[in-house]
N, C-alpha and C positions, 0 to 999 in steps of 0.2 A: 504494500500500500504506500501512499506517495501524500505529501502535502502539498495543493496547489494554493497559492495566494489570491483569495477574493479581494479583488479590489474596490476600494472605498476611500472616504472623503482622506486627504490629507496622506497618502499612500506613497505615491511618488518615489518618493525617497530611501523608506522603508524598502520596497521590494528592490532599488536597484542595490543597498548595501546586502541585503539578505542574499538575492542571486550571485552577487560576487563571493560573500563570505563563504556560503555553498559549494560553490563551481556548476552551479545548477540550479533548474528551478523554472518554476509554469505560474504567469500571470492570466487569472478571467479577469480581462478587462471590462469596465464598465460605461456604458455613454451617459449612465445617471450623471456621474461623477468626472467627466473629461468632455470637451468639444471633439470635432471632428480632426481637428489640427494638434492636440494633443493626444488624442489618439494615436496618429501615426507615427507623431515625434516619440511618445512615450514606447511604443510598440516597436520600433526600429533601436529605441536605447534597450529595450529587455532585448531583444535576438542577435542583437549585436555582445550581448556578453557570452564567455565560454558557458554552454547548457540550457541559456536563458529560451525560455517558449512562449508565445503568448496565444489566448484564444480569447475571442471577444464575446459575449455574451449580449444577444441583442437586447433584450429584458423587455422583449416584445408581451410582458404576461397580461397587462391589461391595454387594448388595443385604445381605449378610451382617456390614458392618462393623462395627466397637466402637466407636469412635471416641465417647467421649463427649457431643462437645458437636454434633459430625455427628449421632448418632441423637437427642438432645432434641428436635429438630426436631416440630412438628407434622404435613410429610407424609411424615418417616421411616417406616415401614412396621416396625411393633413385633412383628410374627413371620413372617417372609418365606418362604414356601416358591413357586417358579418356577412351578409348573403352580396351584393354586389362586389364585397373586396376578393370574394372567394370565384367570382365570375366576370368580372368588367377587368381584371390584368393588373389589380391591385397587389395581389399577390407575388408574382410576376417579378413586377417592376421593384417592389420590397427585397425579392432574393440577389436581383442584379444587383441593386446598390447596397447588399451585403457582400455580394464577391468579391465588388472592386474594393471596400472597405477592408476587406479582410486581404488581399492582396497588399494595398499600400502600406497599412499593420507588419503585415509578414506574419500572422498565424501559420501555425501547424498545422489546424484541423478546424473546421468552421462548424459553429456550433447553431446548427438550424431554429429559429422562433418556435416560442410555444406558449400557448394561451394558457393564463391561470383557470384549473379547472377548480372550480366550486363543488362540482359535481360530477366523476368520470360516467357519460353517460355516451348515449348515439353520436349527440350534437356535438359533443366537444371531440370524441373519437373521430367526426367525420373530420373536423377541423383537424386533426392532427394526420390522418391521412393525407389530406388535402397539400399539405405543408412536404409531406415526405416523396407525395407523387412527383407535385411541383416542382422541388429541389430534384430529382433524377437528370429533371429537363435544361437545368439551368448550367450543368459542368462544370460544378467547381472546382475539377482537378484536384481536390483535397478532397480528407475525408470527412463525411457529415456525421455530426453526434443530432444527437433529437432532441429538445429540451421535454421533462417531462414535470410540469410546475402542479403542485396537487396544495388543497385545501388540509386543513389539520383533520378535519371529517369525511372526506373521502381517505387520507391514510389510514383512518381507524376504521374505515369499513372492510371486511377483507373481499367484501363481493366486488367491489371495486377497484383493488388491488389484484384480482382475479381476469376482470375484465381488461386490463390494461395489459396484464400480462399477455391474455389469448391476442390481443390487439399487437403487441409488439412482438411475437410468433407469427405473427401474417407477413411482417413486414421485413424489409431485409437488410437493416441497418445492425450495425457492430459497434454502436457506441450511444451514449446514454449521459446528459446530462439532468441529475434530479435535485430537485428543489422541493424543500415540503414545509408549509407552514407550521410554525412550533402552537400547539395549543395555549389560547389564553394568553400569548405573547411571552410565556415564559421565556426564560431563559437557556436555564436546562429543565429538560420534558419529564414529569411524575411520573407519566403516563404509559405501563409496561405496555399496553396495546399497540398504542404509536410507537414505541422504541420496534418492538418485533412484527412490526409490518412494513416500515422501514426498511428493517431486513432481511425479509420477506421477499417485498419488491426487488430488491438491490440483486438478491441473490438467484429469482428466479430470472432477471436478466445477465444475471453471468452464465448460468444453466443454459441461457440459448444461445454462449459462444460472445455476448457483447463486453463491450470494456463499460465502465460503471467509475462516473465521477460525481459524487455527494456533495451537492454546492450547501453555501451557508452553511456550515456546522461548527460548534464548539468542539470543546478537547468530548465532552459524551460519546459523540458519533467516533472514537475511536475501538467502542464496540461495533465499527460496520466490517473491522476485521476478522470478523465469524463469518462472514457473506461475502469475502475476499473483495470485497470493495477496491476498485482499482485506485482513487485518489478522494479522499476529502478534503475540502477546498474554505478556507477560512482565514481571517483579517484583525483589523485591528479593533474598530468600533461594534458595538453590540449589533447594528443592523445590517452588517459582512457575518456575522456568527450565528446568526439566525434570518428567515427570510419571510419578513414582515412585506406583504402585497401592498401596504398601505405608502412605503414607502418611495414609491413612483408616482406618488400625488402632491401636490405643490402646498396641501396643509399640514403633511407629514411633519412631525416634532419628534427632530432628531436628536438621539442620547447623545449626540459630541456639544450639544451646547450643558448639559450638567457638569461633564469633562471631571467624574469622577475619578481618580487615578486607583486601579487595582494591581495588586502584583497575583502571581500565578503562581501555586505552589505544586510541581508536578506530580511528585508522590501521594501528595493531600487530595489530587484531582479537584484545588479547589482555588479560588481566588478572595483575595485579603485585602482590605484598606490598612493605610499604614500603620494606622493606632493600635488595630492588632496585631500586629507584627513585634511594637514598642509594647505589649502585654505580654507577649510572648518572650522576649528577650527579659522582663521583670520579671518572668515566673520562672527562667531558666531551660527555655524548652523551645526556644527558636529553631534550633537546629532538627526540629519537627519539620520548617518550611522551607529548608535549605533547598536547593537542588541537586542532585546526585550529577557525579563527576560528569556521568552519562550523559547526560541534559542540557548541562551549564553551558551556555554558552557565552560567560564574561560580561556576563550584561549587570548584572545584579552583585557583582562582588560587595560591593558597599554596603549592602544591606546586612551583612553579616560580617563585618569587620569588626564590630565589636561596641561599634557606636550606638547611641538609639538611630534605629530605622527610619523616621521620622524625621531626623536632622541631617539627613546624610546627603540632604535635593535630589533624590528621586524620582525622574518625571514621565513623562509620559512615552518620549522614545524610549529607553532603556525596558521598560515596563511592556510597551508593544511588541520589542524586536526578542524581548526574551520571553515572552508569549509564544508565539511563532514559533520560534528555534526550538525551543523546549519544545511543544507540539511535534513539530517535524523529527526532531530525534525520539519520539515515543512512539510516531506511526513507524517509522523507520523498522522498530525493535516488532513490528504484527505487520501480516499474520504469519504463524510458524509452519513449519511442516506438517500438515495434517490437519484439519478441522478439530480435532480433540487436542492437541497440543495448543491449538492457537486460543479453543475457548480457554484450557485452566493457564495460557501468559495470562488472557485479559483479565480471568475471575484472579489471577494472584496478584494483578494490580488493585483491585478492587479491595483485597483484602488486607493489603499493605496500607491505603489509603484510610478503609474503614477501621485502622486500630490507630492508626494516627489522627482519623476526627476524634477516635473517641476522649483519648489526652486532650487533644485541644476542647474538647466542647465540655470535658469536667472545671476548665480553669475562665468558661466565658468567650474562647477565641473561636470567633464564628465568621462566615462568608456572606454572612445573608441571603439574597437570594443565586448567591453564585457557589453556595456550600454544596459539597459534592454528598454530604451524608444522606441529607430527604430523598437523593434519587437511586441510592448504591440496593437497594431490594427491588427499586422498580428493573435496574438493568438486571440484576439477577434472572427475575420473573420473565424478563422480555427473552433473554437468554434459552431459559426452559422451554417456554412457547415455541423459540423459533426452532429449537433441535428438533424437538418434535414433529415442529411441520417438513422440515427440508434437511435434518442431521442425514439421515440414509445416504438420500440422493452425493450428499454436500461430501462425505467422505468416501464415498468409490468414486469424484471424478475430480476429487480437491485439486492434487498438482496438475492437472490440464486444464484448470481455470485462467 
């Protein structure tokens, strides 16, 4: 499994020190978040570094959105109506001024439109045919992923994850971009249903031979390594690590204006305001949130120097890039050889973490809603579920995934 870098507001920078620090590394770029001109400029600085990839993500999910600097766009679609765009060359003319986009970029692989579904039903199935047929016609010499954008209630339904599935077994694409609304705008998801449909989905599309990149996710989604998830893909700001629909509308109130600073403790699988961190060093037991040699990647040295935490200026680069990198070195280490080896790595992270909330949570040092403890039984559960539905299949064909 692979981390690819969602991008978002104030990003720039972040990903070209990361791809270098790397030697490698995949940008989804964003036209919420860029013009057309920095697009190409930014897109020509990533694939010009050694490893660097970029794929644009047209964030085509509501065709009706405001979003400003989303509809300037050249193949934004300036009066949208579903049944004439799908027949008068609306469509069409959408996928050509994705080509040449993606050409002047320099993508790898061009990641075809797809409508936020509310509801995976006929209509929105035709629409997504519609979109795959299209695309055969248009040659983009690259290869096409599908976007696959779902509601948080169509992932919990499995009749509907069913249906998607028979739908994307008709079709004869080998790559898979998915997107899934977090319930309730959580953060990390309660919700064992939604964890193990998730992957579910993920995994009956590896099953039909496609590659499977998990947009929007937090360090959670590094249980999509039971469903050999090809890449999860995540950022700096809360709405890169989860993927709020709302957020392609021009009312959207976005979390970078609170500009909470949190640090990420990998072990803990959990993220901390600095105050507790300066509790945690007063009670003796910082080196609960240290990061292991594994992880570190020099970002956070300060923090455990010896000082309080809290005095040390630790701000928000250092705090984002060692987010990331830490993430990236954890997906790195899943999945293992074998479906039953790769579940008990993740269940023995799980279990590392959950003895280390539990010191932390006897002495007051909690994450709020970013603590990994409320959800360590949901992923358990979700875990069970999914063995049960696809463990068979998942271990007689694991290494030819």
């Amino acid at each position: 499994m692979e981390l690819f870098l969602q991008f978002g507001y104030g990003m720039m920078e972040h990903c070209r020190h990361l791809i270098k620090s790397w030697g490698s590394g995949t940008v989804i770029l964003s036209p919420r978040d860029l013009d057309a001109d920095q697009l190409k400029r930014f897109g020509n600085d990533i694939v010009s570094l050694p490893g660097g990839r970029c794929l644009l993500d047209p964030q085509f999910y509501l065709p009706h959105a405001d979003h400003e600097k989303l509809c300037e766009h050249q193949f934004w679609p300036k009066d949208y109506r579903t049944d004439t765009f799908l027949s008068d060359g609306g469509l069409p003319r959408l996928l050509n001024h994705l080509k040449q986009l993606n050409v002047e970029i320099g993508c790898a692989e061009v990641i075809l439109p797809g409508l936020f579904a509310e509801k995976v039903d006929d209509d929105w199935l035709k629409i997504q045919t519609k979109i795959v047929e299209e695309s055969s016609r248009v040659e983009f010499g690259k290869p096409l992923v599908s976007t696959i954008a779902l509601s948080s209630e169509s992932v919990r339904d499995e009749k509907q994850i069913s249906a998607l599935l028979e739908w994307a077994e008709s079709n004869s694409l080998k790559a898979y971009y998915v997107v899934c609304e977090h319930p309730d705008g959580q953060y990390l998801v309660e919700d064992p249903i939604w964890v193990a449909n998730v992957l579910d989905l993920c995994a009956g599309l590896k099953l039909l031979g496609a590659r499977v990149m998990l947009g929007y996710c937090t360090h959670q989604m590094l249980i999509a390594s039971v469903a050999k998830v090809t890449a999860i893909c995540s950022g700096t700001w809360m709405n890169v690590r989860s993927f709020p629909p709302e957020k392609f509308t021009v009312d959207y109130d976005e979390d970078i204006r609170t500009r909470a600073l949190w640090y990420y403790a990998p072990q803990a699988l959990s993220e901390y305001k600095l105050q507790y961190l300066d509790i945690a060093k007063r009670q003796g037991i910082l080196d609960l949130l240290a990061p292991s040699h594994e992880v570190d990647g020099g970002y956070v040295g300060n923090l455990f120097s010896g000082a309080q935490p809290s005095s040390v200026g630790f701000n928000e680069q250092p705090a984002f890039r060692h987010y990331l990198h830490a993430l990236r070195k954890q997906v790195e280490h899943l999945p293992l050889d074998g479906l039953d080896n790769t579940v008990s790595g993740y269940e023995s992270t799980l279990n590392d973490a959950e003895d280390r909330l539990t010191r932390l949570h006897r002495v007051g040092i909690k994450g709020q809603n970013r603590d990994f403890k409320d959800i360590i039984d949901a992923q358990r559960a979700a875990i069970g579920l999914f063995l049960s539905l696809r463990g068979p299949m998942l271990r007689r064909v694991w290494r030819s995934l």
